[in-house]
C-alpha positions in Angstrom: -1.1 19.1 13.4 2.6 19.6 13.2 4.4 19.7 17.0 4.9 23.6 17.3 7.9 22.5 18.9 9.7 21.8 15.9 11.7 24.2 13.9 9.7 25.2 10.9 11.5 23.0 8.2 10.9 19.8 10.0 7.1 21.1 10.7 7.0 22.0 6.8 8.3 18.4 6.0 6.2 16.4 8.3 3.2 18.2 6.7 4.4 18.2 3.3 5.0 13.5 4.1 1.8 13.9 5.4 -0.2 15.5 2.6 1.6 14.2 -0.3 1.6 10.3 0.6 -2.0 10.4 1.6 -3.4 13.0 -0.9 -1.3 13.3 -3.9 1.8 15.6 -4.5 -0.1 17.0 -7.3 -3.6 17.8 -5.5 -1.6 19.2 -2.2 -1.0 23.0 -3.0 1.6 25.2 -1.1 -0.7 26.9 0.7 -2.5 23.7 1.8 1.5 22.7 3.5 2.5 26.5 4.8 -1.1 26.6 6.8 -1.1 23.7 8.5 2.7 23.6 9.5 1.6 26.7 11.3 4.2 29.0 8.4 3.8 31.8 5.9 4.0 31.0 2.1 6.9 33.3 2.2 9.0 30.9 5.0 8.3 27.5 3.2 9.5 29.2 -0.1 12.4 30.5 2.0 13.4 27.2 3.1 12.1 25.3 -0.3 12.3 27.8 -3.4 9.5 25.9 -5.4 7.3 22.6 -4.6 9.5 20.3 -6.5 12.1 20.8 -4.0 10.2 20.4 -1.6 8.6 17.5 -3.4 12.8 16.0 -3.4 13.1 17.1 -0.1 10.2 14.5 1.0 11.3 11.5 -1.3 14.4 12.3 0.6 13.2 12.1 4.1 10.8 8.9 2.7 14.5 7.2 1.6 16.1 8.1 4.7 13.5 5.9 6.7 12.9 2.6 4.1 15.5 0.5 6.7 12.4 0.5 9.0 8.5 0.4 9.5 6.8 3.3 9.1 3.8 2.4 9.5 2.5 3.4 6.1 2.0 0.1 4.4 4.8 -0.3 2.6 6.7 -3.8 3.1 9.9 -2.9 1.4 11.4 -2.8 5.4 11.1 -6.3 5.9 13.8 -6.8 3.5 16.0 -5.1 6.2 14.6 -7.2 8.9 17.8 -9.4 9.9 15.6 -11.7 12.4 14.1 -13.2 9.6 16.0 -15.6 7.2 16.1 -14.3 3.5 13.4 -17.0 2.2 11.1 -14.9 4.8 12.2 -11.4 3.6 11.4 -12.2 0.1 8.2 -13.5 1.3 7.7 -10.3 3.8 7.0 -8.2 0.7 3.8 -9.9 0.1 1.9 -9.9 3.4 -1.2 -7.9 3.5 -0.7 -4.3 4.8 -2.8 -3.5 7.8 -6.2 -2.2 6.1 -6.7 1.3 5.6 -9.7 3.6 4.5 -7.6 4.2 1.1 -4.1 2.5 0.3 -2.0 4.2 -1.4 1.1 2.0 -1.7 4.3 2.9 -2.6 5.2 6.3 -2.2 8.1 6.6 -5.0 5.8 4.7 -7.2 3.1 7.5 -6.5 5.4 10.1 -7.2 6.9 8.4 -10.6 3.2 8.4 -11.7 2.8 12.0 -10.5 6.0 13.7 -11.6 5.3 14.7 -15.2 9.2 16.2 -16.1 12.2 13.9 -16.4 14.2 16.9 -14.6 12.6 17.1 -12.0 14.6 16.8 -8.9 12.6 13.9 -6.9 13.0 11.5 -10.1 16.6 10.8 -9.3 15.9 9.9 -5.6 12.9 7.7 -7.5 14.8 5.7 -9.6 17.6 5.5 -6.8 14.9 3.9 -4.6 14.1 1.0 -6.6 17.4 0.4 -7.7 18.3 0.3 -4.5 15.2 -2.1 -3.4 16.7 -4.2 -6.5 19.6 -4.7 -5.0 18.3 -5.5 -2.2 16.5 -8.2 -3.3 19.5 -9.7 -5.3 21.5 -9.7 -2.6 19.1 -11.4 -0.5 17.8 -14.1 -3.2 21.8 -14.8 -3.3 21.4 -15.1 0.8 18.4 -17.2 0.1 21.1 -19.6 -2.3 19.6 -18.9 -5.5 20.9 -20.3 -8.5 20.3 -17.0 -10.2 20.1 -14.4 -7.8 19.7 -11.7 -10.4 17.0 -12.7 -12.1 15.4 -14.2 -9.3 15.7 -10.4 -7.3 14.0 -9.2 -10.9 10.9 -11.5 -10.3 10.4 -10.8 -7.3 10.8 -6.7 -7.8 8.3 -6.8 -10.8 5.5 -9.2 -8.6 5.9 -6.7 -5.4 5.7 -3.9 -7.6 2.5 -5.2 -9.0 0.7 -6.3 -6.2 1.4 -2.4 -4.3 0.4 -1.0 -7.7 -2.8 -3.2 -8.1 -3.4 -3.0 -4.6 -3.2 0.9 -4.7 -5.4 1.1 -8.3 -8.1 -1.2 -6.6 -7.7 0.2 -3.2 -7.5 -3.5 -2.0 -4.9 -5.4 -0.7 -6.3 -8.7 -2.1 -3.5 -8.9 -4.6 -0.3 -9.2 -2.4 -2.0 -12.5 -2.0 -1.7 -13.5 -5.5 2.1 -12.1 -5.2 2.8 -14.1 -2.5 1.1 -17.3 -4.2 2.9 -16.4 -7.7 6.6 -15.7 -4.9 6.6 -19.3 -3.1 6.3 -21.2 -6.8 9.5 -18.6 -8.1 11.2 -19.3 -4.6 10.5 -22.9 -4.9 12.1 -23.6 -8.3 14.8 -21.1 -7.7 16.4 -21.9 -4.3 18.0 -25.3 -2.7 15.2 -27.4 -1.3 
């Protein structure tokens, strides 16, 4: 339950990151959010006029926190993770998330799968993300001493991005394994021995 020492926003978003990630944005109603943030239908549509902002408003918080762990499974942090040398943080990506009774991997990858309009609002903070994560990994396959740190970054994107969405499909964590296999033969060939 939502700290009722929190302003009602906050509660509503805590509840709303709660729900969504774990549940679905889709299967989560309003009135599902409102009751257990402890607010009336009528508040949360004060502060959010319509799910899909508060949908954005949750990708948004989500974004806000990728720099570190959040506990939820997601590895994308470890690319931020300066103690470790950029070989490591590629690597990161592919160890096995602590087990859970039902993974649910990525949550801007959920919520691309979930959002059925291209204008709705949380798709630009969606496609943001990953571009973001992309440039991320280029810049840290160029770190690393890549020969080609753009297409290197690429691999690596589309083999993380498989393994979370395998993993989640599956609901086993088994194939950041075989991302992490498929990740030390592209490192090998692409960076200085």
């Amino acid at each position: 339950m939502a700290q009722e020492t929190a302003g009602p926003r906050s509660r509503i978003l805590a509840v709303a990151t709660e729900l969504f990630y774990r549940h679905g944005i889709n299967t989560t109603g309003i009135a599902e959010v409102a009751d257990r943030a402890g607010v009336s239908k009528r508040t949360l549509y004060q502060l959010f006029p319509g799910k899909d902002l508060l949908v954005a408003a949750y990708l948004d918080g989500i974004a806000a926190t990728t720099e570190r762990d959040t506990g939820d499974g997601n590895n994308e942090y470890k690319l931020f993770d300066l103690a470790l040398s950029p070989r490591e943080r590629l690597l990161g990506l592919f160890d096995r998330p602590a087990p859970v009774a039902r993974y649910r991997g990525c949550p801007f990858h959920d919520a691309a799968v979930e959002l059925a309009g291209l204008d709705h609002p949380g798709l630009p903070l969606v496609i943001e993300h990953k571009h973001g994560i992309l440039r991320r990994l280029i810049d840290t396959a160029r770190q690393a001493g890549a020969t080609d740190p753009d297409l290197l970054g690429r691999q690596v994107a589309v083999l993380f991005e498989g393994a979370m969405a395998l993993s989640t499909s599956l609901n086993s964590t088994e194939a950041f394994d075989f991302g992490r296999t498929a990740a030390v033969v592209l490192l090998d060939a692409a960076l200085p021995a």
